[in-house]
PASEBA-1860 file (N, C-alpha, C; in nm, 3 decimals):
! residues 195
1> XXXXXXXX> 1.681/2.224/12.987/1.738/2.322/12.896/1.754/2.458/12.963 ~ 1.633/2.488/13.079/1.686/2.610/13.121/1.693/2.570/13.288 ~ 1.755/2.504/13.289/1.847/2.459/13.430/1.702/2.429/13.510 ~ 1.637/2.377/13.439/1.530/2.295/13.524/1.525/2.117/13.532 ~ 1.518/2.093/13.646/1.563/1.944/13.671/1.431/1.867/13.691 ~ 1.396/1.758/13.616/1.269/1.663/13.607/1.329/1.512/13.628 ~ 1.245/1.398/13.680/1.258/1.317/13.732/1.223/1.244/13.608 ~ 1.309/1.117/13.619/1.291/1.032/13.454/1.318/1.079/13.354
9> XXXXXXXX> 1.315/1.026/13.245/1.372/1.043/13.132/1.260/1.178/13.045 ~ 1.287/1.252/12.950/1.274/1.360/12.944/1.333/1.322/12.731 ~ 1.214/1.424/12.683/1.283/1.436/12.520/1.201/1.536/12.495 ~ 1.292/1.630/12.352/1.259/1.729/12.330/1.129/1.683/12.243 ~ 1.046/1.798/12.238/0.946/1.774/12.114/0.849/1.938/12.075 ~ 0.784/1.929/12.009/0.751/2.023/11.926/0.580/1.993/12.002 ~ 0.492/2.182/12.024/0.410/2.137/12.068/0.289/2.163/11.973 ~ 0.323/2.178/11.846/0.238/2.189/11.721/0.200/2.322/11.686
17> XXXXXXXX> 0.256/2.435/11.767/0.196/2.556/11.754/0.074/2.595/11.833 ~ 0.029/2.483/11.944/-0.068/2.540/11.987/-0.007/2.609/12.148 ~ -0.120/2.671/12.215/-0.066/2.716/12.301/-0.084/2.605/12.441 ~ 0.009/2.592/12.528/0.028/2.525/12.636/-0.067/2.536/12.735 ~ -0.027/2.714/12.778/-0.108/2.740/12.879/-0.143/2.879/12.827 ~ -0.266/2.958/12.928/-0.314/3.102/12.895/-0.347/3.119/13.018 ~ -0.272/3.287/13.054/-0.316/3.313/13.170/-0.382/3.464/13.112 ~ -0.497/3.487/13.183/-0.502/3.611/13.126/-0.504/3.718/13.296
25> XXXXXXXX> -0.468/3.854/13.213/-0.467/3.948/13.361/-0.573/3.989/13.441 ~ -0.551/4.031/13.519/-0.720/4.083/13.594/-0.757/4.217/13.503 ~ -0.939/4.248/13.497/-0.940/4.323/13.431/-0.879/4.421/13.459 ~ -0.872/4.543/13.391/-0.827/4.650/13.421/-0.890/4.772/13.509 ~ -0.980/4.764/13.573/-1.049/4.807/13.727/-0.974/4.719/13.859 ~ -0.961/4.657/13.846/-0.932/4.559/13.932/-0.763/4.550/13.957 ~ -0.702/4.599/13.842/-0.550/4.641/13.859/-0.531/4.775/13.879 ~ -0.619/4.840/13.849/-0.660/5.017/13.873/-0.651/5.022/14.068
33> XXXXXXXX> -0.735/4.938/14.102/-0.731/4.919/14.285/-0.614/4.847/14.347 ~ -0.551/4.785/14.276/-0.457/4.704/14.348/-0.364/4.827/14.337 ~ -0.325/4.937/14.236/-0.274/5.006/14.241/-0.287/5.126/14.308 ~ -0.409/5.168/14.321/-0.431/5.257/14.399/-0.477/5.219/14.572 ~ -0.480/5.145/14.601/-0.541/5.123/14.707/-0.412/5.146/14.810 ~ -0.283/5.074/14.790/-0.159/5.076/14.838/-0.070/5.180/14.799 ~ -0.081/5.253/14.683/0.008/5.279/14.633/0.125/5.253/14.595 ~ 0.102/5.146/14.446/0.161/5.082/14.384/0.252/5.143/14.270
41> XXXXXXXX> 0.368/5.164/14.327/0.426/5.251/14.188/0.500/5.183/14.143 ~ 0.574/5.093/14.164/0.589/4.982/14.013/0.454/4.934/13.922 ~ 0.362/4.926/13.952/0.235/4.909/13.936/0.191/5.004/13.798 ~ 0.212/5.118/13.853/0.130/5.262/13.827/0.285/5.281/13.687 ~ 0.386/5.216/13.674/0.519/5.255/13.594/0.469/5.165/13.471 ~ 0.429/5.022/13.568/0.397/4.928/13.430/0.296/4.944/13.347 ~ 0.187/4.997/13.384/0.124/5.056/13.352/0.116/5.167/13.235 ~ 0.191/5.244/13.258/0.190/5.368/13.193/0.328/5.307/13.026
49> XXXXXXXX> 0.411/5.218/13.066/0.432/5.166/12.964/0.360/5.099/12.865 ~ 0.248/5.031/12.950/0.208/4.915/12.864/0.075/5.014/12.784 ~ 0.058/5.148/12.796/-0.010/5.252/12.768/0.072/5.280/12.612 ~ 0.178/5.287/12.657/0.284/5.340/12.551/0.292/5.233/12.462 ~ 0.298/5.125/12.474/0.294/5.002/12.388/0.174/4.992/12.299 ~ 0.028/5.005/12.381/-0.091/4.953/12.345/-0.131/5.069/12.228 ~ -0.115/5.236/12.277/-0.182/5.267/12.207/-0.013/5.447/12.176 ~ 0.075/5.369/12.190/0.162/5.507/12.177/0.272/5.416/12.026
57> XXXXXXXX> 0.412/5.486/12.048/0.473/5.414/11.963/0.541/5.293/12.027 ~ 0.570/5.292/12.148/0.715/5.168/12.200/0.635/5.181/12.360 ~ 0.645/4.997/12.409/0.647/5.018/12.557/0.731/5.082/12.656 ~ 0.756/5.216/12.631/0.831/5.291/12.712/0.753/5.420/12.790 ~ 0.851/5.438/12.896/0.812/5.563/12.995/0.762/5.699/12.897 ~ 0.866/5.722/12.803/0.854/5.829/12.722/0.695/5.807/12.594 ~ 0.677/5.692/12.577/0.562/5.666/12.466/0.442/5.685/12.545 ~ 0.445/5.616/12.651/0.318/5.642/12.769/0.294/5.756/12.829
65> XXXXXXXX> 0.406/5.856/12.836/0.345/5.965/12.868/0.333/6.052/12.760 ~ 0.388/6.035/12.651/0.331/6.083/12.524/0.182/6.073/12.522 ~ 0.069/5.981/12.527/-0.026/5.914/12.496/-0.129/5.989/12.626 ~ -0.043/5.971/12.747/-0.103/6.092/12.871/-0.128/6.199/12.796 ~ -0.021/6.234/12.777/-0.052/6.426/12.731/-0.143/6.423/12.665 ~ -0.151/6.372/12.521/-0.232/6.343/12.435/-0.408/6.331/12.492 ~ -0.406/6.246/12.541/-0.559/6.214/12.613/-0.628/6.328/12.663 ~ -0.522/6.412/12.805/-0.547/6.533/12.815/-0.565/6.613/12.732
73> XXXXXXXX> -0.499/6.627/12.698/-0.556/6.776/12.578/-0.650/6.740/12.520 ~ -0.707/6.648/12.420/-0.795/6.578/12.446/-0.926/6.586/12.467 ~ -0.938/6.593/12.621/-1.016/6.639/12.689/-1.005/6.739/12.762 ~ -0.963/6.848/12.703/-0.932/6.967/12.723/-0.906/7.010/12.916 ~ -0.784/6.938/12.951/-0.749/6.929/13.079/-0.641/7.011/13.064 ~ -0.625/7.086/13.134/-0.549/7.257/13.147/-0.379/7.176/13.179 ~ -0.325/7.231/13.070/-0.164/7.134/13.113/-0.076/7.242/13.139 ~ -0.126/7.350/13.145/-0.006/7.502/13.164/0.065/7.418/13.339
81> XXXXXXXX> 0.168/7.434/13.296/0.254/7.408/13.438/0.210/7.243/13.473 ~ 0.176/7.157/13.366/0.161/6.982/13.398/0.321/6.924/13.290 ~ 0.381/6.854/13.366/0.512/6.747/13.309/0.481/6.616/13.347 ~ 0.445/6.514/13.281/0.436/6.373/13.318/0.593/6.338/13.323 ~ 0.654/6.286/13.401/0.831/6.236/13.345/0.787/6.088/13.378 ~ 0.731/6.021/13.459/0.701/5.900/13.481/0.546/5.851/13.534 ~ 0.529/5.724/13.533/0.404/5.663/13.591/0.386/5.653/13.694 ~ 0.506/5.655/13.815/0.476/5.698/13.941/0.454/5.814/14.021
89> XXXXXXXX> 0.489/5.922/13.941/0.538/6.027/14.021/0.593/6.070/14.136 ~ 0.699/5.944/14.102/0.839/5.952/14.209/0.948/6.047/14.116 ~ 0.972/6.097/13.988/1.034/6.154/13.923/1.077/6.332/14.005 ~ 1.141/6.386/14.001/1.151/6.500/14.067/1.124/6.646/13.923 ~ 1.085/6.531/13.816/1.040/6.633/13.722/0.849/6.594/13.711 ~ 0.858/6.540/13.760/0.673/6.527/13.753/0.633/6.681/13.800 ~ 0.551/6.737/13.695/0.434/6.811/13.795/0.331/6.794/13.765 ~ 0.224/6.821/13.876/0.087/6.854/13.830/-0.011/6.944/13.908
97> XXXXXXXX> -0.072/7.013/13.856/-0.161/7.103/13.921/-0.262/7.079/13.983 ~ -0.328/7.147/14.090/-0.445/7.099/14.128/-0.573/7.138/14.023 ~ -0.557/7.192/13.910/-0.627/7.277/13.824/-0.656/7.120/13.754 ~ -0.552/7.102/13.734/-0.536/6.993/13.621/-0.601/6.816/13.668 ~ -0.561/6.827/13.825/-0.621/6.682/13.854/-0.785/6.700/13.910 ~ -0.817/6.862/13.929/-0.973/6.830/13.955/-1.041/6.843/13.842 ~ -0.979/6.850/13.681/-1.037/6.878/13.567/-1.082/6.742/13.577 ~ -0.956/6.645/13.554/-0.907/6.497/13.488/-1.012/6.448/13.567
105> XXXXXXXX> -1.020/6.474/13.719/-1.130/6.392/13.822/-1.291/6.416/13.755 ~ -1.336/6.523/13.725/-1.462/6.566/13.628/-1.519/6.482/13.540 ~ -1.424/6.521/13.473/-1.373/6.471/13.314/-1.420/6.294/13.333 ~ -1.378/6.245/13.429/-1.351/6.069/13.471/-1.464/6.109/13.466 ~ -1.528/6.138/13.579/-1.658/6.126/13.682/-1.808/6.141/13.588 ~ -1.773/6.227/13.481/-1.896/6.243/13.334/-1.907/6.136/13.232 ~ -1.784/6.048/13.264/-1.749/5.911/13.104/-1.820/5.821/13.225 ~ -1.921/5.796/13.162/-1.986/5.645/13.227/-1.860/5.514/13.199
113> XXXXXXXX> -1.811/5.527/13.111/-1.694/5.414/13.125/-1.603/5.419/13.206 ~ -1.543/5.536/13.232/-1.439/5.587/13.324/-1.497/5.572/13.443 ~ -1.536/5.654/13.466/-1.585/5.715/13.639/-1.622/5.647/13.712 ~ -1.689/5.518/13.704/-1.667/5.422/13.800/-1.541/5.329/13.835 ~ -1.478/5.305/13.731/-1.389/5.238/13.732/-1.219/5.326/13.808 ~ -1.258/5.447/13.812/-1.166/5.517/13.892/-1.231/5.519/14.011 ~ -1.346/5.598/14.043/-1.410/5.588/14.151/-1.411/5.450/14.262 ~ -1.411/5.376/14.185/-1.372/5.254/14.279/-1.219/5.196/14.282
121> XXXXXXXX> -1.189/5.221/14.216/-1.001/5.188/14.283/-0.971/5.276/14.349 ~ -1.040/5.392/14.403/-0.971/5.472/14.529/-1.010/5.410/14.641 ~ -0.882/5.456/14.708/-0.929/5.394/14.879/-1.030/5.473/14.911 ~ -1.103/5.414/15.027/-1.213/5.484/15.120/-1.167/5.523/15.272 ~ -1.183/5.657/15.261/-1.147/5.730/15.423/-1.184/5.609/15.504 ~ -1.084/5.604/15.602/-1.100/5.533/15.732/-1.141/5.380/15.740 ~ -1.134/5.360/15.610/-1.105/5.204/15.560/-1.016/5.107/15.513 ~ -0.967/5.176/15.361/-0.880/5.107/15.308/-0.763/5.138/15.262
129> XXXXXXXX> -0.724/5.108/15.211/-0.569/5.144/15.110/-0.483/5.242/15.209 ~ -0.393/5.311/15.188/-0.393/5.467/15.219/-0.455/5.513/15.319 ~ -0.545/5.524/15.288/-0.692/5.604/15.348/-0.717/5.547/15.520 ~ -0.696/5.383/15.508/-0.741/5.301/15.643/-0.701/5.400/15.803 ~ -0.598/5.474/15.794/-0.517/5.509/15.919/-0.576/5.728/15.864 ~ -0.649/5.758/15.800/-0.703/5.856/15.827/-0.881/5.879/15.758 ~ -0.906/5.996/15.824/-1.049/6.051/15.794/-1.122/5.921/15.824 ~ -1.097/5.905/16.011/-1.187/5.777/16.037/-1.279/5.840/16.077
137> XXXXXXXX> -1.327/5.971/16.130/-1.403/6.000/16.217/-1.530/6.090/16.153 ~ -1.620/6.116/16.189/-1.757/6.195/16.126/-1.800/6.193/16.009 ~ -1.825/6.301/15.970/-1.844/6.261/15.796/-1.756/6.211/15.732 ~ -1.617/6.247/15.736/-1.513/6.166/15.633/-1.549/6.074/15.644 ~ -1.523/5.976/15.729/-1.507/5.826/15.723/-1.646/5.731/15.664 ~ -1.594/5.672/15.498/-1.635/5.610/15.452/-1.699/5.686/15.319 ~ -1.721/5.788/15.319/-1.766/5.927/15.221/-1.674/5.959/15.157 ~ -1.547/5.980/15.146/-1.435/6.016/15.075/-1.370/5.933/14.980
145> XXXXXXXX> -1.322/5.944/14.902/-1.265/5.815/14.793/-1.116/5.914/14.751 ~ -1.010/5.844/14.747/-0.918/5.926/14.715/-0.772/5.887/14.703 ~ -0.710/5.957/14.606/-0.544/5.896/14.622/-0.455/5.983/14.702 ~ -0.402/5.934/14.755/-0.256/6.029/14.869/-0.130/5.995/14.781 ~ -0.038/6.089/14.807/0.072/6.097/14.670/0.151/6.187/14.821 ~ 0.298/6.104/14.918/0.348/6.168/14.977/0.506/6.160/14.932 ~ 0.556/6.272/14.942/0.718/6.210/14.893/0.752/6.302/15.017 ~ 0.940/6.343/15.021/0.987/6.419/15.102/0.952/6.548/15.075
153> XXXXXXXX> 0.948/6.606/14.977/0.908/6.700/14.982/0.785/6.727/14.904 ~ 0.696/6.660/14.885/0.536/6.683/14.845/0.456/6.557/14.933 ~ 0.325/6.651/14.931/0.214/6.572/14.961/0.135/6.621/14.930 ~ -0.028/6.554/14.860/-0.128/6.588/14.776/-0.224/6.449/14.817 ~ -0.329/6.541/14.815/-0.436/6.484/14.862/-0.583/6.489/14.734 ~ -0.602/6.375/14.651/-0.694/6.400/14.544/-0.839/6.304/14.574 ~ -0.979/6.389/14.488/-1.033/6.244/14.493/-1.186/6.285/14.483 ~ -1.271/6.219/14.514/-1.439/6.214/14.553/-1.464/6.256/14.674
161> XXXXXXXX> -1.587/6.400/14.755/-1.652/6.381/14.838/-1.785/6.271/14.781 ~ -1.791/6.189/14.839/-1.958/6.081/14.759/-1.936/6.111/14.599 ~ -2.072/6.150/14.541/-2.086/6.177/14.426/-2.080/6.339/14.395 ~ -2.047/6.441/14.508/-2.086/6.557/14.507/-1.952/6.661/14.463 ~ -1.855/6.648/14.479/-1.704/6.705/14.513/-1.624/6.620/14.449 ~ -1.516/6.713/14.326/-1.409/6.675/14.328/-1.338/6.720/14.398 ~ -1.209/6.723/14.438/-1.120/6.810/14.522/-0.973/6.743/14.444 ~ -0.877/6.884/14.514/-0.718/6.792/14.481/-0.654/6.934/14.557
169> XXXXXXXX> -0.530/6.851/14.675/-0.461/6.974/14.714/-0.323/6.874/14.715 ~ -0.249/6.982/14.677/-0.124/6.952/14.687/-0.035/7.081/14.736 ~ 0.055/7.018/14.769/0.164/7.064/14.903/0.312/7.035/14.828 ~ 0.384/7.120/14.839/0.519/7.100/14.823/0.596/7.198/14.900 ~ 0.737/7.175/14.924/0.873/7.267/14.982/0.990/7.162/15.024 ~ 1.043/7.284/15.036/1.182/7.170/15.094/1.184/7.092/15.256 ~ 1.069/7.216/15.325/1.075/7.162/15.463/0.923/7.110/15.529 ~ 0.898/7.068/15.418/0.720/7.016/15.431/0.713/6.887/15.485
177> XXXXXXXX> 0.620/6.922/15.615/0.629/6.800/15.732/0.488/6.740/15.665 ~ 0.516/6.619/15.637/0.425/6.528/15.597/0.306/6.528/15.690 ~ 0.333/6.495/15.829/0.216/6.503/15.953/0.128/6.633/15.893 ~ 0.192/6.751/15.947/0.123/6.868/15.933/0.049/6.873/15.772 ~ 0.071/6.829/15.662/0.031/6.818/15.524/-0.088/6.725/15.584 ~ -0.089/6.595/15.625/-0.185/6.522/15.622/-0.308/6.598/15.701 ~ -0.239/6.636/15.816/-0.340/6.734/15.901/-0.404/6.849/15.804 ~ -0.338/6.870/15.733/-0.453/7.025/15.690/-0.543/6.958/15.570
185> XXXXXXXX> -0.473/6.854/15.519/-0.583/6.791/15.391/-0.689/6.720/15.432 ~ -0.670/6.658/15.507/-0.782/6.599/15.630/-0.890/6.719/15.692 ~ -0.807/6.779/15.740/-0.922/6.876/15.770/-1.028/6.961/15.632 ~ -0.965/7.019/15.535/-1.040/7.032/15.404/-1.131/6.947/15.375 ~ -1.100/6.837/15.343/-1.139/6.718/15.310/-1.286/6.665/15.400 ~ -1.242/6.662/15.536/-1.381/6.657/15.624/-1.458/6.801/15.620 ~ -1.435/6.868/15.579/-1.496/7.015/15.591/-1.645/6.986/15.506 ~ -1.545/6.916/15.364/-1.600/6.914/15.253/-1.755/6.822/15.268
193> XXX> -1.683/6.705/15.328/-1.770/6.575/15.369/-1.921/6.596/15.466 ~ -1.907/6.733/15.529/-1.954/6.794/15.579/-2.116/6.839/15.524 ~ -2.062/6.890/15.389/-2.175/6.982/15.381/-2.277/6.869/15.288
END
């Protein structure tokens, strides 16, 4: 019926209403890392719909970040100069502050429900995700937990020193060399790892 071809004879039938098969998804920590570890932004889009579905009005971009804002304020996370336009923040109307993502990082890091479950879908300096190809060396490496967010013209560096430090820097312009961005957040970043 839907251009699928089976060997032998074949008849329609009715399967009583029960269900066939059930797959269920990985929990939701565990799709939190697959997304963050690589940086998954189809991932991080479906996501933010199925946000909009679960607990907004419609599985859409616009309901899910409705439900963002919402949360934030919320938890009283400073949105002066924050625009969600999408779940990836590949949008060229996304903003966000560093005010605003070392609140949200806090904020995680105090909800015993939250804060591990973010805390561990970040990559680890000089290991994994992202992270594997920097802050291999001294204190960074293995101490840092964190998401990298690079486009052409931004780069931002967010996340955990251990249990001690939130941090979040972000970088933007029209002629912002990604190298040199990674270089100065790296260096902050181990400064931090440091003390």
């Amino acid at each position: 019926m839907a251009g699928v071809r089976v060997r032998g004879r074949t008849k329609l039938g009715q399967a009583g209403g029960w269900p066939l098969a059930v797959r269920f998804s990985p929990p939701l920590p565990a799709i939190l890392r697959q997304m963050d570890a690589e940086s998954d932004n189809h991932r991080a889009e479906l996501l933010l719909k199925q946000l909009g579905a679960v607990a907004g009005e419609a599985g859409s971009t616009a309901a899910g970040a409705a439900v963002v804002r919402s949360v934030l304020t919320e938890h009283a996370v400073p949105l002066a100069g924050v625009r969600i336009a999408d779940g990836s923040g590949l949008s060229s109307f996304d903003r966000l502050t560093p005010k605003a993502l070392v609140t949200i990082l806090q904020r995680a890091w105090a909800d015993p429900g939250l804060g591990p479950a973010l805390f561990g879908a970040l990559p680890v300096a000089g290991r994994d995700g992202t992270l594997r190809h920097r802050l291999r060396s001294g204190s960074a490496r293995g101490n840092i937990r964190a998401k990298t967010g690079t486009l052409t013209n931004a780069s931002a560096l967010r996340g955990y020193v251990r249990g001690r430090y939130a941090f979040a820097i972000v970088q933007n312009g029209r002629r912002l060399s990604s190298w040199a961005a990674h270089t100065a957040q790296d260096r902050f970043a181990t400064v931090l790892a440091a003390q």
